[in-house]
C-alpha positions in Angstrom: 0.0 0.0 0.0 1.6 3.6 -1.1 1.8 6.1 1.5 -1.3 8.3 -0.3 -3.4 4.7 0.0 -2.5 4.5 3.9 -3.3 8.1 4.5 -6.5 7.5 3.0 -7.5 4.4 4.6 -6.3 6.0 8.3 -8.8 9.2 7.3 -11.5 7.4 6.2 -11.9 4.5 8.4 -12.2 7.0 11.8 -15.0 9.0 9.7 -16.9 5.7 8.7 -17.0 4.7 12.2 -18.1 7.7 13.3 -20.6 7.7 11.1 -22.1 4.4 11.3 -22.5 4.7 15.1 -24.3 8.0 14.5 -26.7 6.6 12.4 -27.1 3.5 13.9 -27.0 5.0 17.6 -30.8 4.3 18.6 -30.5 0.9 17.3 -28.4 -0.3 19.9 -29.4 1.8 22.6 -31.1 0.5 26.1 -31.1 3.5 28.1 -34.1 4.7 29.7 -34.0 9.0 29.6 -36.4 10.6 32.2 -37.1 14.8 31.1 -36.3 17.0 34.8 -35.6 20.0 32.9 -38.0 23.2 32.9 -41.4 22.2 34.1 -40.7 18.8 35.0 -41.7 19.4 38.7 -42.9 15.7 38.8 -40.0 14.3 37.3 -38.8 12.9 41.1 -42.6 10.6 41.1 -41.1 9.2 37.9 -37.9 7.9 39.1 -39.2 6.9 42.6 -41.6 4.5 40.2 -38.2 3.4 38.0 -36.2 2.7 40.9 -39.1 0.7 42.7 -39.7 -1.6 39.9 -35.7 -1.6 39.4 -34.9 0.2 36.1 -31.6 2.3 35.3 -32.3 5.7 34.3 -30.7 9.3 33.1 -31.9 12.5 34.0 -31.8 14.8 30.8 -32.7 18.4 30.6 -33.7 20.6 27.5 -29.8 21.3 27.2 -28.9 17.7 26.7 -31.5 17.1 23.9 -30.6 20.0 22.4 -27.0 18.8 22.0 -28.6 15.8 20.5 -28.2 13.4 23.4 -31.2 11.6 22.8 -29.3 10.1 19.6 -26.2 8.9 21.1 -27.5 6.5 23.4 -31.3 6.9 24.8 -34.0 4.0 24.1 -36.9 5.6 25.8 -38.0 9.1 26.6 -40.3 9.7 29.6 -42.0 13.3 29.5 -43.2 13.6 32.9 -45.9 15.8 34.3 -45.5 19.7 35.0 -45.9 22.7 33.5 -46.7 22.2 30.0 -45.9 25.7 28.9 -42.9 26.1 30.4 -41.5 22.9 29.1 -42.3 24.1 25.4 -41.2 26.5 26.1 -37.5 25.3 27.4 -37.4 23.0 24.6 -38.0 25.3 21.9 -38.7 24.1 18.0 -35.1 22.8 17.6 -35.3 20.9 21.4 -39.1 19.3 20.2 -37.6 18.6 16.6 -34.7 16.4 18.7 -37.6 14.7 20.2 -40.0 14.0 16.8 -36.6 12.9 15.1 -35.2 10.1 18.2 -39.1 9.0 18.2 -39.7 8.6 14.5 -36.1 6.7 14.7 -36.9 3.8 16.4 -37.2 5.9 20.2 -39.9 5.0 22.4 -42.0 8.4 24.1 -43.5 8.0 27.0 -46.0 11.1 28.2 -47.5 10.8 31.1 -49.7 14.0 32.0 -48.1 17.2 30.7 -45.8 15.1 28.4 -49.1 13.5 26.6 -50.2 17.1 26.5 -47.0 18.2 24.0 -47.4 15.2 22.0 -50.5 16.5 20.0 -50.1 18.9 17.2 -51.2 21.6 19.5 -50.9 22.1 23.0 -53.7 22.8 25.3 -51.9 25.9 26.7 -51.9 29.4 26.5 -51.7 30.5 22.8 -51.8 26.8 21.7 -48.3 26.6 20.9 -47.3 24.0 18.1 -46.3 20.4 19.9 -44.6 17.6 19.1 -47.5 16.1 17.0 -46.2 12.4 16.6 -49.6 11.4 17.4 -53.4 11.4 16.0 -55.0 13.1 19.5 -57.0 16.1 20.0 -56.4 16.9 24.3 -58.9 18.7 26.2 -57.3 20.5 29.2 -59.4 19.4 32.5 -58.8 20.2 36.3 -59.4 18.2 38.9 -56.9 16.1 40.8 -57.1 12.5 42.9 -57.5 9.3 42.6 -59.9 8.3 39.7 -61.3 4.8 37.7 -60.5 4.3 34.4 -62.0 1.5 32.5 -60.1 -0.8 30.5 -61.6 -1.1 26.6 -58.8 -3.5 25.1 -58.3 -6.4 27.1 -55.5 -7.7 24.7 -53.6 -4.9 24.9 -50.0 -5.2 25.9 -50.1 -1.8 28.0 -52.9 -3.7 30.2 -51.5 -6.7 30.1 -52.3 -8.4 34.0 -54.9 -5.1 34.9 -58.4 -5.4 36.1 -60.8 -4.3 34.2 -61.5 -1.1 35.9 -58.0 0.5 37.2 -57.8 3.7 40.4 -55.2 5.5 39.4 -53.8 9.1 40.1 -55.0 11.8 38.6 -53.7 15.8 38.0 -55.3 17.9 35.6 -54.5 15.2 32.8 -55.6 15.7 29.1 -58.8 13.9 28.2 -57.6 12.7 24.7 -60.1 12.6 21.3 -57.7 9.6 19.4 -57.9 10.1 15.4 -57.0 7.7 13.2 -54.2 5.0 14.2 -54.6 5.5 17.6 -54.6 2.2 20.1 -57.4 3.0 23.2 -56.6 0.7 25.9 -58.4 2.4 28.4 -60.9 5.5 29.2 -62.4 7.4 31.6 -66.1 7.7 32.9 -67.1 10.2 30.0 -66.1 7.8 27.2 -62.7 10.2 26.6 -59.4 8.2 26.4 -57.1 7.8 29.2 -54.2 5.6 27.8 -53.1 5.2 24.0 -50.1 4.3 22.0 -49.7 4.8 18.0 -46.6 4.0 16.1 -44.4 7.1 14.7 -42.3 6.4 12.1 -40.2 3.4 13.2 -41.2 4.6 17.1 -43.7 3.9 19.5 -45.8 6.6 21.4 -47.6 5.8 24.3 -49.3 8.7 26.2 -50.7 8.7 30.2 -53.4 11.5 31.0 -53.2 10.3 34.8 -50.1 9.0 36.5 -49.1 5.7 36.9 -46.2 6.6 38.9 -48.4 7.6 41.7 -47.8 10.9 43.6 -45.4 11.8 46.1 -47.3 14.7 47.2 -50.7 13.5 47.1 -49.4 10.4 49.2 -50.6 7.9 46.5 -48.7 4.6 46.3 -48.3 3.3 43.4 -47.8 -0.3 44.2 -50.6 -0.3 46.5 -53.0 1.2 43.7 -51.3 -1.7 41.2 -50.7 1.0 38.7 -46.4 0.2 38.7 -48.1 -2.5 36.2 -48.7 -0.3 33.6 -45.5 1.4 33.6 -43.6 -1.7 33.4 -46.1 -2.7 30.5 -45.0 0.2 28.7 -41.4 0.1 29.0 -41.7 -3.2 27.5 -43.4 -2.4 24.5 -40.2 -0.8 22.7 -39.6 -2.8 19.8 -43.0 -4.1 19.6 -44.8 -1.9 16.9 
């Protein structure tokens, strides 16, 4: 091999790699990412629930998905409850764009409250903002916060897989969701609006949570006690599935 061949071959070969791992990054990712940037006040309930059922987890903020962290080694992305506004805010069009892209990737999203609220296309806060819209849901913004019943619709589904029929759960001013087309229902509240649904994006799965299988910290609400832990191990293990 000339020297000109070598040089080559000792430029390229670092550049492929780098490359391929890039592109590829999702693919071989298992990390589970939890959001406890700007608005995430509930982000601790979250990681109480992960540590409980004995899952490894990152904290990210808005600054590490802006620097494209979610690429470079996160599986699953858990938007917890908050403030919606201000976490739209803090991510900005570039920090949702991150988000849509690792998703529609092969990423698995995980809203649960405010984080099902910035899925839709538009966000059920002041001046409607523009969200994430990697799923078919229209969210009406309700108050009201405690332990509620939802009703489970699709038995088969692997979100309710081992749930009763009719699930207490915690509840904090959750979206009720309108699913459009290609949205999975697997369970709804008392006025026929849904509670829990999951739709593929791209090569991704989303799977949102108006109330809070994590239980509350604050509202003294156990999650293992309420049997809701269930659903949140359900739902990590859907990644791959779609």
């Amino acid at each position: 091999m000339t020297w000109s061949r070598r040089l080559l071959f000792l430029i390229f070969i670092p550049i492929a790699i780098g490359v391929a791992m890039e592109l590829g990054a999702w693919r071989g990712a298992t990390e589970v990412c939890v959001y406890a940037g700007s608005g995430a006040v509930l982000a601790g309930d979250v990681e109480a629930a992960l540590e409980r059922i004995g899952v490894h987890y990152r904290e990210v903020d808005e600054g590490y998905i802006l620097r494209g962290g979610l690429r470079r080694g996160c599986a699953v992305l858990i938007i917890p409850g908050g403030y919606t506004a201000e976490m739209v805010s803090a991510l900005g069009v570039e920090g949702l764009e991150e988000i849509r892209g690792f998703v529609q990737g092969g990423g698995l999203y995980i809203g649960i409250c405010a984080g099902a609220y910035i899925a839709a296309r538009r966000v059920e806060a002041p001046g409607r903002p523009e969200g994430l819209g990697i799923i078919n849901v229209t969210n009406v913004r309700l108050r009201g916060i405690g332990v509620v019943e939802v009703e489970v619709v699709d038995p088969g589904h692997p979100l309710v897989e081992g749930c009763p029929e009719t699930i207490s759960i915690w509840y904090q001013n959750g979206p009720h969701m309108k699913p459009g087309r290609g949205v999975e229902v697997a369970a709804v509240y008392e006025d026929g609006s849904a509670a829990i649904v999951s739709a593929p994006y791209g090569e991704g799965l989303v799977i949102l949570f108006s109330p809070h299988p994590e239980g509350s910290s604050e509202g003294d609400v156990d999650p293992e006690e309420l049997g809701t832990l269930r659903l949140l191990e359900n739902a990590l293990k859907m990644r791959g599935t779609q």
